[in-house]
Residue frames as qw, qx, qy, qz and C-alpha x, y, z in Angstrom:
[[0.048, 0.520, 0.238, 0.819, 26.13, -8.44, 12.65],
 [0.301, -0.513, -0.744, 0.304, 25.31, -6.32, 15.33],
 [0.010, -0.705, -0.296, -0.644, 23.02, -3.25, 16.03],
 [0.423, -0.744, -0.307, 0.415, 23.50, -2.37, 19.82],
 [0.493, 0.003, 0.151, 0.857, 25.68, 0.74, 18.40],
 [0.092, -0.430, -0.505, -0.743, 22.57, 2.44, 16.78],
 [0.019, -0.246, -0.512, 0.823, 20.95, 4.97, 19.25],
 [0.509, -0.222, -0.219, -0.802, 17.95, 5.47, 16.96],
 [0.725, 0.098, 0.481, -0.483, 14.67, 4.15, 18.23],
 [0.437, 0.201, 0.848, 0.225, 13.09, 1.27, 16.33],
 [0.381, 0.744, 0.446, -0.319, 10.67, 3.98, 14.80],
 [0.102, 0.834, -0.291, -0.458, 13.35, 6.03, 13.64],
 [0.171, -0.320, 0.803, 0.473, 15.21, 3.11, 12.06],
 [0.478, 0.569, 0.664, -0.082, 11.61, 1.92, 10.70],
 [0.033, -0.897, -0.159, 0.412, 11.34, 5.14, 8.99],
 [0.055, 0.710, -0.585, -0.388, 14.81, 5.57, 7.22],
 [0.900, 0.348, -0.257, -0.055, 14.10, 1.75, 5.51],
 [0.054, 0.477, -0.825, 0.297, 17.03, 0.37, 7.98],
 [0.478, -0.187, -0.822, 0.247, 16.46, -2.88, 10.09],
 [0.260, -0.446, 0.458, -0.724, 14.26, -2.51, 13.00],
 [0.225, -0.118, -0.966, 0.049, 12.60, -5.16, 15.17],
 [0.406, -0.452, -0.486, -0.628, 8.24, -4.53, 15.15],
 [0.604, -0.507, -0.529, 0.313, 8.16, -5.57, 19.01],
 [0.220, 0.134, -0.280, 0.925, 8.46, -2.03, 20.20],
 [0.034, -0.572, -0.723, 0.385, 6.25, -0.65, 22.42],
 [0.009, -0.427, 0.094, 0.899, 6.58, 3.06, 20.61],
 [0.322, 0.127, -0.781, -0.520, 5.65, 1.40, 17.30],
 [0.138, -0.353, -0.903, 0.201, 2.86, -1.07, 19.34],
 [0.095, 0.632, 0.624, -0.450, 1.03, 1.92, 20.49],
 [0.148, 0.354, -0.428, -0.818, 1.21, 3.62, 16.90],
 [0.207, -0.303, -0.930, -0.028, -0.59, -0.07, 15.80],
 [0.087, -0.357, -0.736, 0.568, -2.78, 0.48, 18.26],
 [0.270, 0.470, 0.322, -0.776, -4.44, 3.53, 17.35],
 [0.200, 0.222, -0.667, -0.683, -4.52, 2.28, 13.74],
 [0.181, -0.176, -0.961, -0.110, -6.02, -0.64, 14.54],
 [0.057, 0.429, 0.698, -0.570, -8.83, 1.38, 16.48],
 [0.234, 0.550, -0.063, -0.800, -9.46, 3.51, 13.85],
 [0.334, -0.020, -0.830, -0.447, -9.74, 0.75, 10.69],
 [0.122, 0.373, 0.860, -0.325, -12.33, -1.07, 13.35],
 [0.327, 0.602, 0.639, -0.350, -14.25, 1.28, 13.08],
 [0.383, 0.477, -0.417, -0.673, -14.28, 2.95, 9.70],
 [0.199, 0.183, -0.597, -0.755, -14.85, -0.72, 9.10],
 [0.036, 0.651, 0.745, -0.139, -18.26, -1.07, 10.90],
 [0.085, 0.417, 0.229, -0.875, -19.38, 2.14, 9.54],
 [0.605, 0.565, 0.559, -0.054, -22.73, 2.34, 7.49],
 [0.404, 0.122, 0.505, 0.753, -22.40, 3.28, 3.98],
 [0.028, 0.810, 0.498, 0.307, -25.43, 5.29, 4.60],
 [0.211, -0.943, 0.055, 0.252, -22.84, 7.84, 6.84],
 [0.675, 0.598, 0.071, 0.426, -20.24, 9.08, 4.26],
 [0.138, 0.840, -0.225, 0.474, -19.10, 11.91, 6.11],
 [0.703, -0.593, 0.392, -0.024, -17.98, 9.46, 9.18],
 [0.930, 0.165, 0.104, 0.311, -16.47, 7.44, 6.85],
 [0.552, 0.668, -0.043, 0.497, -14.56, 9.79, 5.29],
 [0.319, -0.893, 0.187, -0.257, -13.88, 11.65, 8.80],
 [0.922, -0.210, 0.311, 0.101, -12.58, 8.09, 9.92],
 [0.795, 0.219, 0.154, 0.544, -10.11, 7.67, 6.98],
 [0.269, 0.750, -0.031, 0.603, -8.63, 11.15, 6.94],
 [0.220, -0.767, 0.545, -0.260, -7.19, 10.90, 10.52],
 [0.964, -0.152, 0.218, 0.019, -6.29, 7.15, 9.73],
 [0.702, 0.486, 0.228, 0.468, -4.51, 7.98, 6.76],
 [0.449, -0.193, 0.162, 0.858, -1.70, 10.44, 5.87],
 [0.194, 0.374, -0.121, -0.899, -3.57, 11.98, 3.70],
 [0.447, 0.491, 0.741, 0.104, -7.22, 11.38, 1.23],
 [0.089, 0.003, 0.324, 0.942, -7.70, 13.08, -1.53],
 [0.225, 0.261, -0.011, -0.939, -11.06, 14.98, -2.67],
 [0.742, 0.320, -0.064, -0.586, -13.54, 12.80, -3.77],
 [0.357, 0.320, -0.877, -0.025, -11.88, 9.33, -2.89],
 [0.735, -0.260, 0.170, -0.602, -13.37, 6.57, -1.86],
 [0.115, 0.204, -0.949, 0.213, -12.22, 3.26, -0.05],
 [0.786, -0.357, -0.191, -0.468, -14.65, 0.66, 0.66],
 [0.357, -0.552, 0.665, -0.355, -14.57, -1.34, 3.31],
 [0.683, -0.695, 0.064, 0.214, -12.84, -3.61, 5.19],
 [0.609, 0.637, -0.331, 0.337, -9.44, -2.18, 4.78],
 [0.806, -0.440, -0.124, 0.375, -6.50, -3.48, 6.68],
 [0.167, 0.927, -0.117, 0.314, -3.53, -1.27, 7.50],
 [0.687, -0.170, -0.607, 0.361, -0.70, -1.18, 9.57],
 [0.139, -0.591, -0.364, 0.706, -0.31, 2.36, 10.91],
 [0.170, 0.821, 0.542, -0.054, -2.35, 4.44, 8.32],
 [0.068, -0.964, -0.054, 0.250, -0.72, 7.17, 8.77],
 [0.304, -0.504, 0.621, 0.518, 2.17, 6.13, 6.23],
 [0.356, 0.500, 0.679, 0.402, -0.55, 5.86, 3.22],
 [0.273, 0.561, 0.073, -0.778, -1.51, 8.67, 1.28],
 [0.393, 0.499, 0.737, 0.233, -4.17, 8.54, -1.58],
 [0.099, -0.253, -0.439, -0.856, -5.13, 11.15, -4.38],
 [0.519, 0.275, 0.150, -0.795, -7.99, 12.84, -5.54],
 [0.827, 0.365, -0.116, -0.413, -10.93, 10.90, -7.22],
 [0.229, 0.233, -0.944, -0.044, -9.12, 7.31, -6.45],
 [0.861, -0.172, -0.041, -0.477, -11.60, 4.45, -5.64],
 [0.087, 0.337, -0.937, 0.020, -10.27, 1.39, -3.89],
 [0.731, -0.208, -0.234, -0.606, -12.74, -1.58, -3.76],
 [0.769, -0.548, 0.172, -0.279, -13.45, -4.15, -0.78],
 [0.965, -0.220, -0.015, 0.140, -10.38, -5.60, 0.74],
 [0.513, 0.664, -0.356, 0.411, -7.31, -3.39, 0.30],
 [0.807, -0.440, -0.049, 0.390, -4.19, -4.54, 2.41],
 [0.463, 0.709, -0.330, 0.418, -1.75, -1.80, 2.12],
 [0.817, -0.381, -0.103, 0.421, 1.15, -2.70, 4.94],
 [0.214, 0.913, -0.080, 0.337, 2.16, 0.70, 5.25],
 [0.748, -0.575, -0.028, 0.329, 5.57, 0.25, 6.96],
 [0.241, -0.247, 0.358, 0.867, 7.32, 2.38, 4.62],
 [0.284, 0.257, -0.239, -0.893, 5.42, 4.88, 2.22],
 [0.336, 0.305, 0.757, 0.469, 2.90, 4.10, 0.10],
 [0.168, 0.554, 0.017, -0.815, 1.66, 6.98, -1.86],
 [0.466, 0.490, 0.716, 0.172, -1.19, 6.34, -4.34],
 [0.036, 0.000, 0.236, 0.971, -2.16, 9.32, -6.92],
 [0.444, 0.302, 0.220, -0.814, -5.02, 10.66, -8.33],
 [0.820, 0.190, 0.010, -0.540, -8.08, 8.67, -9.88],
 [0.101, 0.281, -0.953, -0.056, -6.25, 5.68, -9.39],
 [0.849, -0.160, -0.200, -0.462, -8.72, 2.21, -9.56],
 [0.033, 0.303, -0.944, 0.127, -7.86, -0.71, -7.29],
 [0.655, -0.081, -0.651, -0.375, -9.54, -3.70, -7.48],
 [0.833, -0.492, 0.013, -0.252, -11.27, -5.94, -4.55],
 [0.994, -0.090, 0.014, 0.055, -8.77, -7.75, -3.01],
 [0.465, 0.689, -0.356, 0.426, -5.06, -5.59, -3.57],
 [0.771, -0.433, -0.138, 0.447, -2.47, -6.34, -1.58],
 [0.529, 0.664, -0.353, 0.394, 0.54, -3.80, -1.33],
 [0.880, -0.416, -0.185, 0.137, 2.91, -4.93, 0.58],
 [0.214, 0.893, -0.277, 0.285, 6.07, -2.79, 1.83],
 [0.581, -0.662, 0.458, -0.124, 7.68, -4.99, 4.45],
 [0.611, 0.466, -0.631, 0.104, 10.86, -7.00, 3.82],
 [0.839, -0.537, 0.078, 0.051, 12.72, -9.69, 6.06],
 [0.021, -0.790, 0.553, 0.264, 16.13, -10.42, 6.09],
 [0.792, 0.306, -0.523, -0.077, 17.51, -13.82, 4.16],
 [0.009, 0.429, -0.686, 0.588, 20.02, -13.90, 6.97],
 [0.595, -0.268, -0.740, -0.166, 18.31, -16.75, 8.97],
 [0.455, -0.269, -0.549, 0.647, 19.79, -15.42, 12.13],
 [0.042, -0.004, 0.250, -0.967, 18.27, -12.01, 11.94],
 [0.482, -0.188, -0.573, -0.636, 15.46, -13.22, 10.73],
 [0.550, -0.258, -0.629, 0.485, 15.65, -15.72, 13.78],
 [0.307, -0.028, -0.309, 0.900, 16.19, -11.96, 15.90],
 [0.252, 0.820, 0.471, -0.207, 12.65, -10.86, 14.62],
 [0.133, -0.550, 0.261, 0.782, 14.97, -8.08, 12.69],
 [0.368, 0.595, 0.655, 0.283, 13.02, -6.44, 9.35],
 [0.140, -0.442, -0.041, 0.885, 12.43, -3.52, 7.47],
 [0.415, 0.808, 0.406, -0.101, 10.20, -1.87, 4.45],
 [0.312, -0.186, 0.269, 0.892, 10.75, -0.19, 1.74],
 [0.464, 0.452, 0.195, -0.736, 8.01, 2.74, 0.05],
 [0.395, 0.308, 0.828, 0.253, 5.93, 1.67, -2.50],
 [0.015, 0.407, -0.215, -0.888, 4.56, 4.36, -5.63],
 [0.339, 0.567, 0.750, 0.017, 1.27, 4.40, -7.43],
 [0.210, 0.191, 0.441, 0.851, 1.17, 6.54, -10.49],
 [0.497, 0.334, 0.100, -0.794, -2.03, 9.08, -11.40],
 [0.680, 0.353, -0.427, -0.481, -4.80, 6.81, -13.57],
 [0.137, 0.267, -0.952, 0.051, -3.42, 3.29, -12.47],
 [0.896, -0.156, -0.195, -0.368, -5.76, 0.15, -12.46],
 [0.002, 0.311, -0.945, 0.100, -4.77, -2.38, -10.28],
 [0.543, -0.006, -0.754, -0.369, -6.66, -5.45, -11.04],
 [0.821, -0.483, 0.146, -0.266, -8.54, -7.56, -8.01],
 [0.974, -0.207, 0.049, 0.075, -6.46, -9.37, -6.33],
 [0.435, 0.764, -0.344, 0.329, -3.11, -7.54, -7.59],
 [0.709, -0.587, -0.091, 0.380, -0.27, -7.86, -5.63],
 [0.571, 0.714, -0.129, 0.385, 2.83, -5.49, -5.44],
 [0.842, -0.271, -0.222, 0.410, 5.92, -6.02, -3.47],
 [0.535, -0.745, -0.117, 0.381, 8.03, -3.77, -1.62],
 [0.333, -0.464, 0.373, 0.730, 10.08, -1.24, -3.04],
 [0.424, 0.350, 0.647, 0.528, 8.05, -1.11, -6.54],
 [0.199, 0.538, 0.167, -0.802, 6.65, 2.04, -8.22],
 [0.408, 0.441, 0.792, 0.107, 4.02, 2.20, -11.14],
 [0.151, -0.072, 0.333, 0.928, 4.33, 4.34, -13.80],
 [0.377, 0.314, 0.377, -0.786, 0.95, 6.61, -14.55],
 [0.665, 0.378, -0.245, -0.595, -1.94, 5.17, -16.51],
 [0.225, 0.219, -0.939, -0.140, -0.66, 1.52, -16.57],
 [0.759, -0.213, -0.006, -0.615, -2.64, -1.28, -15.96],
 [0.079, -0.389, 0.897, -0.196, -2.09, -4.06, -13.87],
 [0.594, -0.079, -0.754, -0.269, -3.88, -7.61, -14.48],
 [0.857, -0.302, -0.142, -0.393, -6.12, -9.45, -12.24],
 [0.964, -0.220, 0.129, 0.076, -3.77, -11.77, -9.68],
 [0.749, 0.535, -0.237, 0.310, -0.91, -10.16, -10.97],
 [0.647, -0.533, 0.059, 0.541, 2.61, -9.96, -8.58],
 [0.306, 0.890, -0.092, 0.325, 4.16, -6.81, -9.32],
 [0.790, -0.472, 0.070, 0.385, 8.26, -7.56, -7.97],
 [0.466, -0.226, 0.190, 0.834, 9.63, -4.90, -9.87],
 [0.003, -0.403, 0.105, 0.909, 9.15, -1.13, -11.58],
 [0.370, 0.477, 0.709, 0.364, 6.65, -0.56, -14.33],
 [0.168, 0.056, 0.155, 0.972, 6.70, 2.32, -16.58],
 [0.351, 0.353, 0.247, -0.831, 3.89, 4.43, -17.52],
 [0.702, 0.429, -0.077, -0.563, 1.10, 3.70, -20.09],
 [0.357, 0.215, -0.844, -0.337, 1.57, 0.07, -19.94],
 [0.866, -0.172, -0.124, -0.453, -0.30, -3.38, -19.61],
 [0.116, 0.449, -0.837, 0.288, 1.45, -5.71, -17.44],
 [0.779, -0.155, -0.175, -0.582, 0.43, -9.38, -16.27],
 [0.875, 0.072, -0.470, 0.089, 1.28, -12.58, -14.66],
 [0.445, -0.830, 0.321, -0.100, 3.46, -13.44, -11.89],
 [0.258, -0.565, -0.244, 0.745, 5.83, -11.70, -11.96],
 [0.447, 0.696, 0.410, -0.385, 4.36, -9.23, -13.54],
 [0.329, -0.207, 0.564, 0.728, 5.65, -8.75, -17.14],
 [0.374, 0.467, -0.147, -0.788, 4.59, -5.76, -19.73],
 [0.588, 0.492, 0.637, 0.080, 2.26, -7.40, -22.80],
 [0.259, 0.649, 0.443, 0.561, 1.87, -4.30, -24.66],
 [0.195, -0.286, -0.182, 0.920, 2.19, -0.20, -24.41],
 [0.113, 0.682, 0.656, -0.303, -1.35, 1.62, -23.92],
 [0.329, 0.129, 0.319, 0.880, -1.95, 3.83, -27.00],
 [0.082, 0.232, 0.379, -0.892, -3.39, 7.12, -26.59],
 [0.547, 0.139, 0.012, -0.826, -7.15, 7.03, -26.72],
 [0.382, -0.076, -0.888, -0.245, -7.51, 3.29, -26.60],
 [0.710, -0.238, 0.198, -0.632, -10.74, 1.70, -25.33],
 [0.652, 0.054, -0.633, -0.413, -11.55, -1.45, -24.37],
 [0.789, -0.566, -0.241, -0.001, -11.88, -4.64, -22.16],
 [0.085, -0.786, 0.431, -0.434, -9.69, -4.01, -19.18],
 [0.487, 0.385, -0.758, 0.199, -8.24, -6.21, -16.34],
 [0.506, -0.463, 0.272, -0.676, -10.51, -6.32, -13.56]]
């Protein structure tokens, strides 16, 4: 298989969810400014809010209104997440934004969430080539994700569900459910106006 034919950049094929190979210098100095910007958003004091928030809102694609990310959050370039209004992520979110990810509104994530949008190839040899790619990743309005959640490339999460503690999410989940284990698999469908313990 070969890819000398393709005149896009690596950015562009990044971008369209094609193969591209991460060693690019375009794509390096995209990195780059992420990586200057997470630094510091995550040495900033919690006692300046309005740096924080200045900080994430030219890391990020986009923050909603009353959201709030604690630090330390990793990223790759930043500027392929976008988050709702009134969402709250707590300490340690990894989102590997190489393709979309696009959280809603008043969404909860636990300490510790991983999403993860990069893929490799099986192909040993391309793999071998450094050659990879990403696919977006969809977070409903209302979604818990448990600490420590994981959710894999190419999934989307229907609104209001709730993802367990430690759970791998490797495929879709409707809306207004409870899902657990790994991989994650529905328990039960969230009936309107329930209370109780949750999944934290």
């Amino acid at each position: 298989m070969t890819h000398d034919v393709d005149d896009r950049t690596m950015r562009e094929r990044m971008l369209a969810g094609d193969l591209y190979i991460a060693d690019d210098p375009e794509l390096a100095e995209h990195m780059l400014r992420a990586m200057d910007l997470m630094e510091a958003f995550n040495a900033s004091s919690a006692r300046d809010p309005q740096l924080r928030h200045r900080l994430l809102t030219e890391l990020l694609g986009a923050v909603g209104e009353g959201t709030v990310i604690r630090p330390p959050l990793r990223v790759d370039y930043g500027s392929h997440l976008r988050i709702g209004a009134r969402s709250f992520a707590n300490f340690g979110l990894v989102a590997l934004d190489v393709a979309p990810i696009t959280i809603g509104d008043d969404v909860q994530i636990g300490s510790n969430v991983q999403l993860m949008t990069p893929t490799h190839p099986v192909d040993p040899e391309l793999r071998r080539a450094k050659w990879e790619a990403a696919k977006p990743i969809t977070i409903g309005d209302n979604v818990w994700l448990g600490s420590g959640a994981i959710v894999l490339a190419g999934v989307t999460i229907g609104e209001n569900t709730v993802v367990g503690a430690g759970a791998v999410v490797t495929r879709d989940l409707p809306a207004n459910v409870v899902a657990v284990g790994n991989p994650a698999r529905v328990i039960r469908t969230i009936e309107p106006g329930e209370a109780g313990a949750g999944a934290t």
